[in-house]
Each structure stands twice: as structure tokens, then as C-alpha cells.
N, C-alpha and C positions, 0 to 999 in steps of 0.2 A: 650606525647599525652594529649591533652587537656580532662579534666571532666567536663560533663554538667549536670546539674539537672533542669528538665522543672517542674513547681508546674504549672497545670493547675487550673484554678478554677471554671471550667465550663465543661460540657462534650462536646465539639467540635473536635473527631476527624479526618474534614476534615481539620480544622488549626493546629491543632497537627501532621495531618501527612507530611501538607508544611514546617512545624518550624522543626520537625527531621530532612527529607531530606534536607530542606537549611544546617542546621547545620552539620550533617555528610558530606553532600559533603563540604563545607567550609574550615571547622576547621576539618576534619577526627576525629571527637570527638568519644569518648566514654560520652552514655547516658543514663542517667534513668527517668524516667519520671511519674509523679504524678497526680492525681487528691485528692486537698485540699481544704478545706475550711480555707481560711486565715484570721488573725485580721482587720478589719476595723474599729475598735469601735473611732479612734479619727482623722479617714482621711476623712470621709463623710463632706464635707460643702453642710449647705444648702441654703444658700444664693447660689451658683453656682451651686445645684444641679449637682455637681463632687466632686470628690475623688481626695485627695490630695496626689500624686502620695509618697513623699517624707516621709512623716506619714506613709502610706502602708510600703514602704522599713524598717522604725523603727519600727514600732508593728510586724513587720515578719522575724527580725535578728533570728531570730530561724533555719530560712530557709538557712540562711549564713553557709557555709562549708571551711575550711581550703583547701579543696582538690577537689572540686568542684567550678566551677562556677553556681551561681541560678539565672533563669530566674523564673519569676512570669508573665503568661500568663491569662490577667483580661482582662472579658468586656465590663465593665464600662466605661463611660468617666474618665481624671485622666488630672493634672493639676499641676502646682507648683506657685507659688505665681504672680508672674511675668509676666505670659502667658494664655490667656486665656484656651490652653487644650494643653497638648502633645501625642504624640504617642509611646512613652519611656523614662523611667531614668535607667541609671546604678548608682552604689552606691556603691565602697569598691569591694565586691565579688557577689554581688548579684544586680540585676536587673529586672525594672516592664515593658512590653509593655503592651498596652489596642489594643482589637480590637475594641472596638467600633466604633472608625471614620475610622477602613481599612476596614468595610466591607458594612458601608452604599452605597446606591446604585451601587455597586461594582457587576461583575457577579463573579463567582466562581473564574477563572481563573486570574482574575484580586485581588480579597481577596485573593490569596494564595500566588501570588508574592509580596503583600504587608507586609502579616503574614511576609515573608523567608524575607525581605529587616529589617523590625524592629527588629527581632530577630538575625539576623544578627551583625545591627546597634548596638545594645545594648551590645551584646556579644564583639562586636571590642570596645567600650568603658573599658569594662571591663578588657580585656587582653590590655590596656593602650594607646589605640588610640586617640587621639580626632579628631574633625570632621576635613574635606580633603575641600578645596578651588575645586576638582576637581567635578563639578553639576550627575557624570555619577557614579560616586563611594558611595559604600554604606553607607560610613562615610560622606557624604555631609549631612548639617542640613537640613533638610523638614519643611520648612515655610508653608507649607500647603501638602496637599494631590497630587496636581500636582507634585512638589519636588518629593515626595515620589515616585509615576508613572513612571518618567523621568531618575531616576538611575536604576542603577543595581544591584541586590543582592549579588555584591563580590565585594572585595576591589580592587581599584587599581593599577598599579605598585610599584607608590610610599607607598602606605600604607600593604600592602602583604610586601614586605622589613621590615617595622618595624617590623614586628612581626611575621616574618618565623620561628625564632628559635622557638618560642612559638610553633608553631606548627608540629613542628618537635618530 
């Protein structure tokens, strides 16, 4: 059985209660769940006025567990060099989604299937995925918010196969 640890850093729990649900039905995880105040002292840019999602994951190995996977649930904009903003990074054992761009103009219903698709996303990185060629499956990359909309919150046949045992 998969271990999940969610570090919230905000008190949201209408997205905390979609990120649980996705994840126990998913991954049938066992989970705990946090509200933290995390390091940001050297991911703030401000020429991009974002946080650099990749710094967050280094000033927060604290949060990293041998026995756990950690989700870090921020939200902030968040970015990595490259790219003008992302919607997550996973890292080793531990991982950051931002809700900031899943909940702009968004109504509730549509924020919560976004929350359950990146957290997801993130989580299938972590347990050794990379993204999926297939536009409907959770591991497809999200070039933008439509992407995101357009899939689904669970893997697809092919990517469920790689990592059944994992969840077993």
C-alpha cells in the first residue's frame, strides 16, 4: 500500500478534500495530512513575481520520508527556469502542485477536478511514471489549462500496468 503525506500550506479544505479523494480512490493510499508553513526564503523571484518551484522542493527535503510519498499543496504561482509557470514538479520522493492557475476563473467543480488531475499527476511521477503520449490520461503534460480540462484524473491502461504492483 502506497503512503501519502499532503503538507497543505494554506487552509483550503475544499482542495484538500478533492486531493484526498482523488488519491485514495487512485492509489488506495494510506494518508496523513498537514497544514505547514514551508521554506521559501530562496524560491521567491522577483523579477517573475513566482516561486521557483525547484528551490521550494530543496529548502523543504525536511518534508521528504523514506516511507512516505510528500505532496506539498501551495498557492502561489511556481515555475522552473525554462517555463514560464507550472502546475507541478515531483522530485525523488517528494512533490509541489500550486493552485493558483487550477482555480482562476474556475467554478468549484471544475477547481476540484483540476486539484485531483495535478495531484494525481504528480503522485504518478513519483511512483516512476513519466508523462503518457495518450491527451485523456493523467500523465499527459498540460501545456496549458485546456490540457489539464481535457484529461482525466486516472491513468491509463497503459500507465495503470506500469505501476500496478506499486499499488498493490
Amino acid at each position: 500500500m502506497i503512503k501519502i503525506r499532503i503538507f497543505f500550506t494554506y487552509n483550503d479544505e475544499f482542495a484538500k478534500n478533492c486531493i484526498i479523494a482523488a488519491l485514495k480512490e487512485v492509489f488506495s493510499a494510506e494518508i496523513e495530512d498537514y497544514i505547514v508553513r514551508i521554506s521559501l526564503q530562496k524560491a521567491y523571484d522577483s523579477k517573475r513575481n513566482q516561486f521557483d518551484a525547484i528551490k521550494i522542493i530543496e529548502e523543504n527535503k525536511r518534508l521528504e520520508s523514506q516511507l512516505y510519498y510528500s505532496l506539498i499543496v501551495f498557492n502561489q504561482d511556481i515555475f522552473i527556469s525554462y517555463l514560464n509557470y507550472i502546475f507541478g514538479l515531483a522530485m525523488g520522493k517528494i512533490a509541489i502542485i500550486s493552485t493558483f492557475r487550477l482555480r482562476h476563473k474556475a467554478d468549484l467543480n471544475t477547481y476540484c477536478l483540476r486539484c485531483k488531475k495535478e495531484a494525481v499527476h504528480e503522485l504518478g511521477h513519483l511512483i516512476g511514471l513519466n508523462h503518457c503520449s495518450n491527451s485523456k490520461c493523467v500523465m499527459f503534460f498540460s501545456h496549458s489549462i485546456i490540457d489539464t480540462d481535457n484529461k482525466d484524473y486516472k491513468f491509463c491502461e497503459k500507465c495503470y500496468k506500469k505501476i500496478e504492483v506499486e499499488l498493490r
